[in-house]
Every structure is written in structure tokens, then in C-alpha cells.
N, C-alpha and C positions, 0 to 999 in steps of 0.2 A: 223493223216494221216497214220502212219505205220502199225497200227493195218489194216485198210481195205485193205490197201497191202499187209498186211502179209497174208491175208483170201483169197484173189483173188490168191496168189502165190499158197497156200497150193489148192484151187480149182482146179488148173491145176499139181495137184502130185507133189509141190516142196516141200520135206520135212523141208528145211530149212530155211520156212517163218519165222524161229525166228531172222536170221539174217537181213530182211530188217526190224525187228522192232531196231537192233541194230543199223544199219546204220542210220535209220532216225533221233533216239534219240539223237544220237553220234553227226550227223551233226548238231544238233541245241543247242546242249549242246556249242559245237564246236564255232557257231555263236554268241551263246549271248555271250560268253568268248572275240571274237574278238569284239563286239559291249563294253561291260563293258571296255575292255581294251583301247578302240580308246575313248569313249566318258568322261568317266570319269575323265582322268587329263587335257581333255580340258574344262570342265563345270565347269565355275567361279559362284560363286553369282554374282548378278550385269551389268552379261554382257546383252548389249541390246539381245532384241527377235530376229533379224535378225540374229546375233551369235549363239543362242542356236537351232534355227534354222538348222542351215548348220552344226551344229554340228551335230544334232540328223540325218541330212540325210546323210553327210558321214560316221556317223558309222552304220546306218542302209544299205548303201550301202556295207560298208565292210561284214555286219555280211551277206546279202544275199548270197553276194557272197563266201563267206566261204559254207553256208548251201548248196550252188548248186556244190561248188565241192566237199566237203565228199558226197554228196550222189552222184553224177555222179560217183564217183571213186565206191561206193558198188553197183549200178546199174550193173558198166563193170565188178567188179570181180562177182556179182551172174550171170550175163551174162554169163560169162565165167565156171562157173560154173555148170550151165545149156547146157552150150554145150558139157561139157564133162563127161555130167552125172552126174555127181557131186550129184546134187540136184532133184531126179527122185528116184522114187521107184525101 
């Protein structure tokens, strides 16, 4: 997904569409780190399905929400970036 962000951004003179391909990459790097960290010392062998279950959905709840705020946080700084020229030819 970052890549056709970063093309739309550069489409409208942002020169530094390379940074929402950082952010995106960053945010999900970010995610699966929080998901490996939450799910991993709780998945036993053995445990019933309804366990591994609710395991896989609260670390896939934790990793979204990891992934929606590093990119919200590079959304407001290119935002902010963009308003003060920053990112404009």
C-alpha cells in the first residue's frame, strides 16, 4: 500500500513520497513485532482451539492497532509537513 501512496503524494509535487513508504513499512514492521510479542508466549501446544483462538485475535488486535497509530503519527507529521512547505517543490 505505501508504494501507491507514495505515487499519489509525489502526483500532487510532494517530494518526499519516500517517507510515507517509510512510515507504512515502519508501521507494520512495528505491528507484527507487537503481534510476535503478545502471541508467542501465550501459544502453548495443546491448548484447545477456542484458546488459540482468542489468542490469535488479541494479538491481531494489538498489532492493528499498533499499525493505525505509527501511521496516523506519519500521516500528522507529513501533514504538518505539507503545510509548511516542507514537502512542495
Amino acid at each position: 500500500m505505501s508504494i501507491p501512496q507514495a505515487m499519489v503524494l509525489r502526483a500532487y509535487g510532494m517530494r518526499a513520497s519516500w517517507r510515507c513508504v517509510v512510515w507504512a513499512s515502519g508501521s507494520w514492521v512495528a505491528g507484527l513485532l507487537v503481534f510476535l510479542l503478545t502471541a508467542t508466549p501465550l501459544w502453548q501446544p495443546g491448548q484447545p482451539f477456542s484458546v488459540t483462538v482468542m489468542i490469535g485475535i488479541i494479538a491481531g488486535i494489538a498489532m492493528a492497532m499498533t499499525v493505525a497509530a505509527f501511521s496516523g503519527f506519519g500521516v500528522v507529521q507529513l501533514t504538518k509537513d505539507a503545510r509548511s512547505g516542507k514537502l512542495t517543490p
